[in-house]
C-alpha angles and dihedrals in degrees: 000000000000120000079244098048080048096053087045107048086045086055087051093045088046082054094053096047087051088060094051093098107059096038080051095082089066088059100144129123085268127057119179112214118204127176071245105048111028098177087226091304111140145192088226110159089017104147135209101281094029118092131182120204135167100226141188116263131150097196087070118138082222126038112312104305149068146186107261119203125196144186125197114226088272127107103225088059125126141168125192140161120196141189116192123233147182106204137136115245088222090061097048106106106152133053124160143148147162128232139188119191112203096177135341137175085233125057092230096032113137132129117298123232107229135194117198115201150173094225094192090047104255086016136047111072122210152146119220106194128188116207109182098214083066095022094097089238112106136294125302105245113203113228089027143123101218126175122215123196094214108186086062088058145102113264126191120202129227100210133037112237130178108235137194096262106032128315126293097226110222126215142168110255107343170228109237109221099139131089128201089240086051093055097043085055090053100040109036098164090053116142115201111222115176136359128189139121130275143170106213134215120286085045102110131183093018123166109169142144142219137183138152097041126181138215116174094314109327111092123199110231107203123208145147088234144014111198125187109254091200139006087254081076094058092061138083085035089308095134095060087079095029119102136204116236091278090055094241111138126247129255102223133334103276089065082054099052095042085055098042080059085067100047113098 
């Protein structure tokens, strides 16, 4: 990563945190992620030739939709979408997502799940990226829902710090030879900044898919709507990250509870 990628992908990160607070007041084990309604969720670092779409698919693990990453046939392509977070690495447990790969320039290519930190606590940058064709943790499948326990798998790290106790080596593009518990070890003071899923450049022809993704209890939910399943939704502000079918948003709560009647 560039020092200008660098700078980029951290102001997008300095956006999302921003946003924390609002998206703060959906905090459930849940969360349901629309293109309306993102839930603080970002293309960040997202390049010319990469794309990033909640679809349609009813083979989804969750509802009847999912989040689709592409790459064009270029190399410099690169598709990623990011949350913010402010979270200490000691206190991340539990890591977890599910991918489809619909077609990829590589046998084991689907989206990576990455961890951004601050491995010295407010310094260290660094991005720990799980990829499951080298997490230790089974065979990519094409055409496949597969779920991947993350935080029993196998992390590289892009950049090279000096810990407390002893240095995260960095690399580009692997090995994994790190677990989360490992670099915890190792970095006891880590903040986690930021998670989300990538595919990075040099990638190239990638048509995948994600949903249900998990980061240390709460789990996004894509999908192209959220419509309310009774009037009892619409209330207590509800209706401000509800849909109709066409996923547009409602105007107040009154338009949401008057949808949610026809609704059976």
């Amino acid at each position: 990563m560039t020092t200008h990628h660098r700078y980029a992908l951290s102001a997008a990160l300095a956006a999302l945190i921003a946003f924390a607070g609002i998206v703060s007041s959906f905090a459930a084990s849940t969360v349901v992620v629309t293109p309306t309604f993102p839930q603080g969720w970002s293309t960040a670092d997202t390049r010319p030739g990469g794309t990033v779409n909640v679809v349609l698919d009813a083979t989804a693990p969750g509802g009847d939709g999912a989040l689709q990453l592409t790459t064009d046939a270029t190399t410099a392509a690169k598709a990623q979408y990011l949350h913010a977070a402010n979270t200490a690495l000691a206190d991340v447990t539990d890591l977890s997502y599910y991918t489809k790969q619909n077609s990829a320039s590589f046998a084991g290519g689907v989206a990576s799940y990455q961890v951004i930190v601050n491995l010295l606590g407010t310094s260290g940058f660094s991005t720990l990226v799980f990829e499951p064709y080298q997490g230790g943790l089974g065979a990519v499948v094409p055409g496949n829902w597969q779920s991947w326990d993350v935080d029993e798998g196998l992390f590289w790290s892009t950049r090279t710090v000096a810990c407390e106790n002893g240095t995260v080596a960095g690399a580009a593009g692997g090995p994994a030879t790190y677990t989360i518990a490992a670099i915890q070890a190792l970095c006891p003071n880590a903040v986690v900044i930021g998670f989300g899923l990538n595919i990075g450049t040099f990638n190239p022809s990638y048509d995948v898919e994600v949903d249900l993704v998990n980061f240390n209890g709460t789990t996004y939910d894509f999908e192209v709507t959220n419509e309310p399943t009774d009037k009892e939704a619409c209330k207590h502000g509800g209706w401000q990250s509800l849909t109709d079918a066409g996923g547009h948003p409602f105007k107040n709560q009154g338009q949401c509870v008057s949808h949610s009647k026809g609704i059976g």
